[in-house]
KEVO-675138 format. One record per residue: z, y, x of N, C-alpha, C, O in turn; residue in one letter. Coordinates in pm, whole numbers, plus 50000, padded with zeros to 5 digits. Atoms other than C-alpha are relative to their C-alpha. Example, Ala and Ser with C-alpha at 12.3 -4.5 7.8 and 13.67 -1.06 7.14 Angstrom:
<nodes>
500004988150089507804955051230500005012050090500665011850194a 499944988149918507144989451367500735010949923500905022049974s 
</nodes>
This chain:
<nodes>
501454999649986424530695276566499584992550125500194994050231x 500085011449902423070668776777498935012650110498245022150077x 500834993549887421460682577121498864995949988498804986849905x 501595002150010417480679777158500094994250169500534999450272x 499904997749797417030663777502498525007150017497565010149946x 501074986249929414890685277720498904990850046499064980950117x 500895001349949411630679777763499734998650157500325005350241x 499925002849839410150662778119499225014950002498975023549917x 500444987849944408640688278339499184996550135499494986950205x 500625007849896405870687578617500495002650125500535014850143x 499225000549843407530683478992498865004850019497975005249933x 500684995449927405580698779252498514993550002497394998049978x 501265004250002403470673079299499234996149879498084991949882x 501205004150093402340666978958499915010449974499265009149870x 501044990150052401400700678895499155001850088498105005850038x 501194998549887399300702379261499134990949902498254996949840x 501155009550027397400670279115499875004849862498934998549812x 500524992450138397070688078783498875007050046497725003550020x 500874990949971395410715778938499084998950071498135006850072x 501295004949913393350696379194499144996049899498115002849890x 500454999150138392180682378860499315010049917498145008649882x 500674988650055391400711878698498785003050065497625003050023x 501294993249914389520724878988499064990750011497904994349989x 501385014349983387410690479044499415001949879498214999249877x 501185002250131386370696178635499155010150038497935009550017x 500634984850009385500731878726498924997450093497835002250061x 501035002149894383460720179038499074990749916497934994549887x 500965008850033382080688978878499015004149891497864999949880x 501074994650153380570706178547498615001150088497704992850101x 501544997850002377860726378705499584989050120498394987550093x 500445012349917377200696079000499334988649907498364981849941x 500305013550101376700670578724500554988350056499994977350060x 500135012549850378410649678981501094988549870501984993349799x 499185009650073380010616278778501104991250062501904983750007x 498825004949923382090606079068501125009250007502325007149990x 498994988649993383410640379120501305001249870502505003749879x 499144996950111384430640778732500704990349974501544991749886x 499165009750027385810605878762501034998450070501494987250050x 498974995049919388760618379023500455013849904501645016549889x 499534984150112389060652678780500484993649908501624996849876x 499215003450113389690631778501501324991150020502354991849954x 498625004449960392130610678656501175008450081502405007150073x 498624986949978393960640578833500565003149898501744999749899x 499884999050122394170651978481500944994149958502104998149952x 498835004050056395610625778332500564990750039500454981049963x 498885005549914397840609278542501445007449982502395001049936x 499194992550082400230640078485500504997649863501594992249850x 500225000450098399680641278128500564986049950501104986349839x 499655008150059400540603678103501325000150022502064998349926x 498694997949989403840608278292500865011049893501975010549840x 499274992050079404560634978104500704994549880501904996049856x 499485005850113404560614677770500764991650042501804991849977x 498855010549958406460584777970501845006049989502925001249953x 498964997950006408790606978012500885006949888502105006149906x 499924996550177409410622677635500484988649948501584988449894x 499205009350038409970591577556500894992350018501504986549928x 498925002849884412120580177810501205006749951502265000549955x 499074990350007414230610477701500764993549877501914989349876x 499485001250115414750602977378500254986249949501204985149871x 499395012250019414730562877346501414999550133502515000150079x 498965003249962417230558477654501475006249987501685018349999x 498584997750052421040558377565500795010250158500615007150276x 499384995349931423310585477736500774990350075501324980650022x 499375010549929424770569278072501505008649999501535020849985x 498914995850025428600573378063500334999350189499774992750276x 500385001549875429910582878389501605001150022502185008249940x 498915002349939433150577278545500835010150136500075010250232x 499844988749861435040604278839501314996750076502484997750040x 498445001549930437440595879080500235013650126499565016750224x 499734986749915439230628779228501284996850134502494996150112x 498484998149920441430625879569499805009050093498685011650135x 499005005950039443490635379673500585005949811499695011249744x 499604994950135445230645679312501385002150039501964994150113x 500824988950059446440670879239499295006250076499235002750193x 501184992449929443910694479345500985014150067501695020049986x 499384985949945445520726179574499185009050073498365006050160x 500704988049916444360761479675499774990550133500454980750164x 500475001449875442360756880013500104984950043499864981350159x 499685013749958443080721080016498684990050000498604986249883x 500735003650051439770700280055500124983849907500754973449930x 500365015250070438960671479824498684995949975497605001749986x 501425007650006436610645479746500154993349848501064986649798x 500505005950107434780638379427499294989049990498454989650080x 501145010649974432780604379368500354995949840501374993349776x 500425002550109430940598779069499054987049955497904986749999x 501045013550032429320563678923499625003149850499855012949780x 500825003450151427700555678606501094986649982501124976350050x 499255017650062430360528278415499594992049884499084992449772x 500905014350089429730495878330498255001849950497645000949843x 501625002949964426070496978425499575009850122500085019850173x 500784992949866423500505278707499205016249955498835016549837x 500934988550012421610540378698498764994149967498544983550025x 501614997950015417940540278575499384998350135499975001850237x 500955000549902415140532578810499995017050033500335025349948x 500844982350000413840570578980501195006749963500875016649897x 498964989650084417310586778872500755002550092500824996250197x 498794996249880419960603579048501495008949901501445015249795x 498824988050086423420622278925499925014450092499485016850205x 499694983549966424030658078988501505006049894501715004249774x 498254999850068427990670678901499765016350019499325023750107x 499714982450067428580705778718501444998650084501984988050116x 498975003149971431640717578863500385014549986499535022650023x 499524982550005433530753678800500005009950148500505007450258x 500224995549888432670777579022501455002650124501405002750247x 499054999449913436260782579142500314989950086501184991250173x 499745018749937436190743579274499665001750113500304996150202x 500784997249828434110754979585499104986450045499134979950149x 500805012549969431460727179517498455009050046498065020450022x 500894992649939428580735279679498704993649862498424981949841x 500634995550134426170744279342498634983650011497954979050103x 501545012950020423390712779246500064990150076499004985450115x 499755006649870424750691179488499834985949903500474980449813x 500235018550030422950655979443500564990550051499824984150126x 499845010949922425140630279558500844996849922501365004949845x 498855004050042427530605479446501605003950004502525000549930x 499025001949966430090617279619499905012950086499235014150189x 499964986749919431120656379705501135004750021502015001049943x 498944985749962433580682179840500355007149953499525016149964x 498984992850051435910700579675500805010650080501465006050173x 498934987149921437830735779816500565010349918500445022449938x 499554989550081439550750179545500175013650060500725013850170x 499624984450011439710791479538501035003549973501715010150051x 499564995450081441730794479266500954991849982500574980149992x 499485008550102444980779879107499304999849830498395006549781x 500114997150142444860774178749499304982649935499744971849975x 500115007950055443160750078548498314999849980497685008849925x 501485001949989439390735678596499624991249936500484983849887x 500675007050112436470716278388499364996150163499245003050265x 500765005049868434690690878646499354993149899500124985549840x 501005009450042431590674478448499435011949870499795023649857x 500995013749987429380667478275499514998650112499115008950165x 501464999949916427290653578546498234996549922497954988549832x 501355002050032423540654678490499304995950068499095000850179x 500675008649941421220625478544498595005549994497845006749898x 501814997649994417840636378668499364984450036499634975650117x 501165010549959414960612278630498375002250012497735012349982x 501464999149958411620609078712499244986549979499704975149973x 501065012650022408410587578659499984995150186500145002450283x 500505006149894407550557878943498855011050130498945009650252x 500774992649947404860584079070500405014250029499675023650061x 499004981849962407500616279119498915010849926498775022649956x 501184987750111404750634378864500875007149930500455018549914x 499674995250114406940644578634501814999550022502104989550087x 498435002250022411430649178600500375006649842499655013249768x 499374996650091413680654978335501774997750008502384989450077x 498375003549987417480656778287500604995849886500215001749785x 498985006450098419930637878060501355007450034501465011750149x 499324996150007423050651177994501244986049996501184979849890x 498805012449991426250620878070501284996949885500905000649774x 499415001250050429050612777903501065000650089501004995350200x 499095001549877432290619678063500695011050097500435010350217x 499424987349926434280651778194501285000049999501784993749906x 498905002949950437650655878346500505015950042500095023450131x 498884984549922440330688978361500764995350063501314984550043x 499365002349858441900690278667500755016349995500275026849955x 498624985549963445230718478750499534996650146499084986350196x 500204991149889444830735879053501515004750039502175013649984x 498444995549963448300736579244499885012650071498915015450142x 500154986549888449020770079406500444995050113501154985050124x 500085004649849448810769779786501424998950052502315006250008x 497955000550011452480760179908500155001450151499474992250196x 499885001149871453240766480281501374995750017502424997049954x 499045008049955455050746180495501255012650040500765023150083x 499574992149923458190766280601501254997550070502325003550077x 499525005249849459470748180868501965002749963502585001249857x 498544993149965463290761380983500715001249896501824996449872x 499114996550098463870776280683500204992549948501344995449912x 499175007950084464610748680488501304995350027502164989749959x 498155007549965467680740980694500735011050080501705009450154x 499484988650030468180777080711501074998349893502304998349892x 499464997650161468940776480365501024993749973501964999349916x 499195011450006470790742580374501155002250064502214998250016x 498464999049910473400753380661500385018149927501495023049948x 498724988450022474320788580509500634993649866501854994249852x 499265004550128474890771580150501104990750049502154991049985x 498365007249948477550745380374500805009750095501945006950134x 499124990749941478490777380565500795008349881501815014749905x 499054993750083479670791180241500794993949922501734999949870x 499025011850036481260762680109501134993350070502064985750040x 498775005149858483070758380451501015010850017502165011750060x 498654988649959484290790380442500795005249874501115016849851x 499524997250155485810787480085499605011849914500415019849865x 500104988050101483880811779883500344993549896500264981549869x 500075004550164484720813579531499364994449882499425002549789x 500875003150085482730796079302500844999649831502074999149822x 499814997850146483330797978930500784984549992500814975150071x 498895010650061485730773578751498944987849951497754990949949x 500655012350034484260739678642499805009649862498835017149863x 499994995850118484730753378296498585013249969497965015549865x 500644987450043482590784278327498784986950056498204979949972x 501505007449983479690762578516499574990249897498434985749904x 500565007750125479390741878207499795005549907499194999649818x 500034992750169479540767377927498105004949990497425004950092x 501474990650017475840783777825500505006149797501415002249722x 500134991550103475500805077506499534991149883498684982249895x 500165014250108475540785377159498645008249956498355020249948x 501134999950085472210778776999500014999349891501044993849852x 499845011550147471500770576638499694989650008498734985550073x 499995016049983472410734276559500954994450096501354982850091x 498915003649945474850735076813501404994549924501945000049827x 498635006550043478070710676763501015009250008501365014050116x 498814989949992480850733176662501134998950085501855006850146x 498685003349888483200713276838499915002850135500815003950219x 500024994549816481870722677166499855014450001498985020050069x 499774983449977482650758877128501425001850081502474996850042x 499154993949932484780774577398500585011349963500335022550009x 499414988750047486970793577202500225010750123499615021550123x 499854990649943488340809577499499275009450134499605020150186x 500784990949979485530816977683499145008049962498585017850011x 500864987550099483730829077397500435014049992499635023350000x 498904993149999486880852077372499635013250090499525025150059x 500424988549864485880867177775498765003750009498375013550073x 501564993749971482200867277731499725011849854498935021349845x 500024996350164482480879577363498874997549924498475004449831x 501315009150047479570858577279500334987249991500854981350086x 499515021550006480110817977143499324994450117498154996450149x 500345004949921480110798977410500074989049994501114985249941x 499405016350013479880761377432499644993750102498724997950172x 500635009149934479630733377631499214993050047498824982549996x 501825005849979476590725977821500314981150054501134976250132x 500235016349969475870686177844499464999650204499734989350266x 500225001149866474530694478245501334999850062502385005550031x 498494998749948477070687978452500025006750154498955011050196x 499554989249917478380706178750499114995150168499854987550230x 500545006549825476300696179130499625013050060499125023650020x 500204986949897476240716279431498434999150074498055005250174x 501264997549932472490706079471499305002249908498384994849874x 501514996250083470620723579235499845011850015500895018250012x 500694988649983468850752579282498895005449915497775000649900x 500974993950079467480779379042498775007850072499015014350174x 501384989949909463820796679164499725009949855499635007149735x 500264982850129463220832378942498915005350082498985008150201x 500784998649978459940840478936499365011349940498455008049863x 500554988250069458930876478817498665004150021498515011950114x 500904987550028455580889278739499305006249897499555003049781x 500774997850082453140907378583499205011349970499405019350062x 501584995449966450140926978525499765014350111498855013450193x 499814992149930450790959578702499864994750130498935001150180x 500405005749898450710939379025498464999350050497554996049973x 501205005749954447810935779231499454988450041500004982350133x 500325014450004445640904079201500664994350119501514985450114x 499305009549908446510895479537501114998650049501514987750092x 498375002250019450100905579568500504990149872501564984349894x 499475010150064450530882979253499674985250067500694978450072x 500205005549981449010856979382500774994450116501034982450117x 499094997749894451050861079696501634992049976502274983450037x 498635002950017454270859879511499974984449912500954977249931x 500115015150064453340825379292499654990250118500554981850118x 499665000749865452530812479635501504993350047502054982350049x 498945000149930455420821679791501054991549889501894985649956x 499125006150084457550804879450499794989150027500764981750011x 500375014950015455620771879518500984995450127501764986050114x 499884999749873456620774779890501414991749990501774980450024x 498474999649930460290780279873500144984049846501064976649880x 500065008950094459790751079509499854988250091500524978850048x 500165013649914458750722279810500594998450063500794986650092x 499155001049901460980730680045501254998549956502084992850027x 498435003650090464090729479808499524986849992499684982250105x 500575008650064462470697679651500184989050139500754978150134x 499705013149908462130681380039501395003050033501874993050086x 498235002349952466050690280113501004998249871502115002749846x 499355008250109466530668979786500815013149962501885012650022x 499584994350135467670698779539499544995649898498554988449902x 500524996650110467270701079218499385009049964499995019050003x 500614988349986464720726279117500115002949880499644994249807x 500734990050102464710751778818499465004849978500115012949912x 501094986750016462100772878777499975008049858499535003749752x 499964994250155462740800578509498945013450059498895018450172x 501064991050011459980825478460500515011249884500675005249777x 499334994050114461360852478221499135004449868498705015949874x 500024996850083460230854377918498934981349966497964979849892x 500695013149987458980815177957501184991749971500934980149939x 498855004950008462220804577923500664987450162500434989250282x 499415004849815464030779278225499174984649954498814980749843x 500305013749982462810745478296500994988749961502134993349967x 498775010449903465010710678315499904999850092498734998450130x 499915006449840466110705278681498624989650029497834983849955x 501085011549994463790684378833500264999450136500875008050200x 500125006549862463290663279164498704994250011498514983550070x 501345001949996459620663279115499375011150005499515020549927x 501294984549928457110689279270498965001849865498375012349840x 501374992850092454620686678968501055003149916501415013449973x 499244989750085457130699078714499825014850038499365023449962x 500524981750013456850734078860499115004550078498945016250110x 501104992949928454120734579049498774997049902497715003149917x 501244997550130451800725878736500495011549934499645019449892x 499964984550055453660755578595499605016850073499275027950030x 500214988249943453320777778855498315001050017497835012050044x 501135002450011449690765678845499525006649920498535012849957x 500894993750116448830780978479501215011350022501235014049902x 499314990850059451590808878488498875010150015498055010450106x 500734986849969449860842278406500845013850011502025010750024x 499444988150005451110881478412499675002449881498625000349820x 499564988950106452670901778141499975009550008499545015450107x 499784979950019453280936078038501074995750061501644984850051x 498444995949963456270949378229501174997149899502094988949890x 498905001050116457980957977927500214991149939501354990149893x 499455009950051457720928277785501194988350013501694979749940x 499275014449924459800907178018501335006550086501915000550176x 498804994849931462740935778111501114992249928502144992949995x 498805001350064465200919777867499954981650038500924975150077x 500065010549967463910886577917500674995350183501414985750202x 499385002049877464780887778320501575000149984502334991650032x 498245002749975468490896178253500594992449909501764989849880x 499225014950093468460869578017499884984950045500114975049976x 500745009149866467370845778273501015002650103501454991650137x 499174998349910469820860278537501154995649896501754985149913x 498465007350080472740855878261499934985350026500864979350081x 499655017750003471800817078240500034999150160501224996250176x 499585004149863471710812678661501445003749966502204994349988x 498324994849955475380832078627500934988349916502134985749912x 498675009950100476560805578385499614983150069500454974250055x 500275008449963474890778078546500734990150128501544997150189x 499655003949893475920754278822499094997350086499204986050134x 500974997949841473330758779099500715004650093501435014450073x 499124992349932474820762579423499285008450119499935012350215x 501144992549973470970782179549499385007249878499075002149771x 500874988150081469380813379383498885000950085499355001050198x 501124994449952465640820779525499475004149873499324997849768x 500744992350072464020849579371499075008250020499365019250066x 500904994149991460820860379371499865012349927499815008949808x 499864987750096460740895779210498705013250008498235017850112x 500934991250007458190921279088500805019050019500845025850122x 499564990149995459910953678985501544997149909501935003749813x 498594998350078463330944578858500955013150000501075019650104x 499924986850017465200975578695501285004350072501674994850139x 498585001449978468650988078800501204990049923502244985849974x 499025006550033470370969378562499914985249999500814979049944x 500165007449980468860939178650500454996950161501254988650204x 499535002949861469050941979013501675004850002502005000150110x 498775004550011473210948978947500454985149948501464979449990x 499495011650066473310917178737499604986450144500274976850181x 500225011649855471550896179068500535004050096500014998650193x 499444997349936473620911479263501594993150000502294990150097x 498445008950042476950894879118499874982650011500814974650010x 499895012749978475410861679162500564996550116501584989650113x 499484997149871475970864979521501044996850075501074994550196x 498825002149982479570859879489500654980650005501684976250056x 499965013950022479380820579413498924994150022498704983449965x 500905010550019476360810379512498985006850135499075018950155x 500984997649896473370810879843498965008449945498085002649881x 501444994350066470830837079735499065005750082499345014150168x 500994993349932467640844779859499115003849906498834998249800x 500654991750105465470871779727498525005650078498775006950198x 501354994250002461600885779781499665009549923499785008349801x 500144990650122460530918679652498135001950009497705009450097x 501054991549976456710922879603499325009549897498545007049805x 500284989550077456370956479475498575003049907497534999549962x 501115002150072453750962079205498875014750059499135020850163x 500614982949962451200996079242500665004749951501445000749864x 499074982449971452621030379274501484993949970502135001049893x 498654999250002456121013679286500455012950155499925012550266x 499334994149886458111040379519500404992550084500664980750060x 499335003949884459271033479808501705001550054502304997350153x 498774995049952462521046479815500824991649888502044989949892x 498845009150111463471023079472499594985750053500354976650019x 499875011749922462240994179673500514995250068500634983150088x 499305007649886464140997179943501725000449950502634993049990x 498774999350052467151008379749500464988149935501644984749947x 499885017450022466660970279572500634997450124501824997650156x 499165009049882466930955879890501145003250058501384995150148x 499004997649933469870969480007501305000749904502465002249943x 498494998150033472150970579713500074983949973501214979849953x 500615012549964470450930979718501384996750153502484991150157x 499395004849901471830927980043501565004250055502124997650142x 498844993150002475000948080046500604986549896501484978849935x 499015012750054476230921379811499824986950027500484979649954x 499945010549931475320891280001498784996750003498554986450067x 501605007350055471700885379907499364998950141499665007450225x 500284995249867469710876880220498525001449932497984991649882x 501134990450078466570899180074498845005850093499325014150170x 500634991149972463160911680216498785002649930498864998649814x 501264993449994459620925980179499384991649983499514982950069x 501245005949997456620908180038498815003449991498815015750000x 501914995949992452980913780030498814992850085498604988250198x 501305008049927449880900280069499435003850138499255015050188x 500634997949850448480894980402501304995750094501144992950213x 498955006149913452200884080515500054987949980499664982249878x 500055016050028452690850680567501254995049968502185001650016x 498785001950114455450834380356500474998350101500935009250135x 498815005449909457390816180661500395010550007501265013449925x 499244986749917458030851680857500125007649887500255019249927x 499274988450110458920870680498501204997249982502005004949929x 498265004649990462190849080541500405009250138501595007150161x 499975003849886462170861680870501555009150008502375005850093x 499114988750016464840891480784501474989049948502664989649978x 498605007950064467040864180591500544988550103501654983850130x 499655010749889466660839780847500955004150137501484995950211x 499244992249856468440865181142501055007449939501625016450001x 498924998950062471040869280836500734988250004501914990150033x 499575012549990471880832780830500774997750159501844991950177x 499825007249839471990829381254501545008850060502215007250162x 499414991349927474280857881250501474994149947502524999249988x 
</nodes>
């Protein structure tokens, strides 16, 4: 159904000179005055003619198409940016101006007439920037109206990522402190196997580790490097808005800082399934951008199916962000421990106890994990700060 454009409308000043109008007929009647009524009738219709100029204006001129250049790109929590908007392949209308719609989470400051505005995202996630709308007006500012453009642009919203300094070569010297001091890492053989799919080549079945896992196992095509690093990212709805927000955050955080000490990054979300590796920041920071919260229950079987693939994997870093993982999950991340650098974050959801939180962290850290406390209002660097005076020691 085609839109109606909107009728012009009288600006300030053409409704004053309307009404000076009016009042000059109202005076001039009983005066008889013919000068008086020849300023009344032109107050009158002077309005009145803009008005029709502009009716028709509306409806003969062609929608202007409009063009948006956003930097920097991508767009990030608290990060400012700049919008600038033209009209392409042609000039604006005489009397016209743009005006840019923009989602309220964008942090544009609302009706803002200019070519060219400010941006402060709120929110991650995923935003609508346009239409913009061309207001015009008659030569004599009597009268405006708005056109509607051609031309709108979704834009992702990275979550806010903090720098965190030290720790990145925290992280970097205990993973060559445990490689120096010969821990055990799993056999070439096991770091290549993963769990057969359907369609899988028969011939790459590991009879005999199918045998020890008692599940078919076959040959994964990734091959074995000591720089990749899985990130496990648990949440979901039980959490409080801003403790989630906190902990997606904090996933981006420790996702840039792997990413600048050249890892490979995974990002598995449980019940989202795992990523490919990557050596590019928008791979999981556009995901961590739209991820949303689940039911609890939905995603208990999914997490220790997510910890099984890190245990079969060859990553030689675990970071895990965690909501309420159960006992038999927090035993299964606990065995990673044994072959591999792990760091862990717990931010507890509402009414989690206190006494099964801390009991995480400690059977977490009793098996090597260097593990603490998250929550909003802490600032990601110093939530390492417990793992970081595990590393020095």
């Amino acid at each position: 159904m085609a839109r109606r454009p909107e009728l012009p409308r009288l600006t300030r000043r053409g409704g004053g000179l309307l009404g000076v109008g009016v009042g000059l007929v109202i005076v001039a009647a009983p005066l008889d005055s013919v000068e008086l009524g020849r300023f009344a009738a032109l107050a009158v219709v002077l309005p009145l003619i803009a008005i029709v100029w502009g009716a028709v204006a509306s409806v003969r001129t062609s929608r202007v198409s409009v063009e948006r250049t956003v930097h920097p790109l991508p767009l990030q929590v608290d990060s400012p940016a700049t919008v600038r908007i033209s009209a392409r392949g042609r000039s604006l209308p005489r009397h016209s101006r743009l005006r840019e719609r923009s989602a309220a989470t964008l942090g544009a400051r609302p009706g803002v007439s200019a070519t060219e505005y400010l941006l402060r995202p709120r929110a991650r996630g995923a935003a609508h920037l346009g239409p913009a709308v061309l207001l015009r007006g008659d030569p004599l500012g009597l009268v405006e109206f708005t056109q509607r453009t051609r031309g709108s642009d979704d834009v992702v919203v990275w979550p806010r990522a903090i720098a965190l300094g030290d720790l990145r070569q925290a992280l970097v010297g205990q993973t060559e402190h445990r490689r120096g001091a010969g821990v055990v890492r799993p056999s070439p053989e096991d770091l290549l196997l993963r769990e057969y799919r359907r369609g899988d080549d028969l011939r790459r079945v590991h009879w005999r580790s199918s045998a020890r896992h008692r599940d078919l196992m076959v040959r994964a095509d990734e091959p074995a490097s000591p720089m990749t690093a899985d990130l496990l990212l648990q949440i979901h709805s039980e959490q409080r808005k801003s403790d989630l927000e906190w902990a997606v955050s904090a996933a981006a955080s420790v996702a840039v800082a792997l990413l600048e000490e050249r890892f490979s990054v995974r990002l598995r979300i449980p019940g989202s399934g795992a990523q490919e590796r990557t050596s590019s920041a928008s791979v999981p920071m556009d995901t961590l951008a739209l991820v949303e919260p689940t039911e609890l229950g939905d995603r208990r079987d999914a997490l220790v199916h997510e910890i099984d693939e890190m245990a079969r994997s060859a990553s030689a870093v675990c970071v895990a962000v965690l909501c309420a993982p159960d006992d038999h999950a927090v035993a299964r991340l606990a065995d990673l421990a044994r072959a591999r650098t792990c760091w862990a974050v717990v931010v507890p959801p509402r009414g989690a106890l206190p006494d099964h939180v801390r009991a995480t962290l400690q059977v977490l850290q009793a098996a090597g994990w260097s593990a603490t406390l998250g929550h909003e209002g802490a600032r990601i660097d110093q939530a390492f700060g417990g793992a970081r005076a595990r590393v020095a020691s």
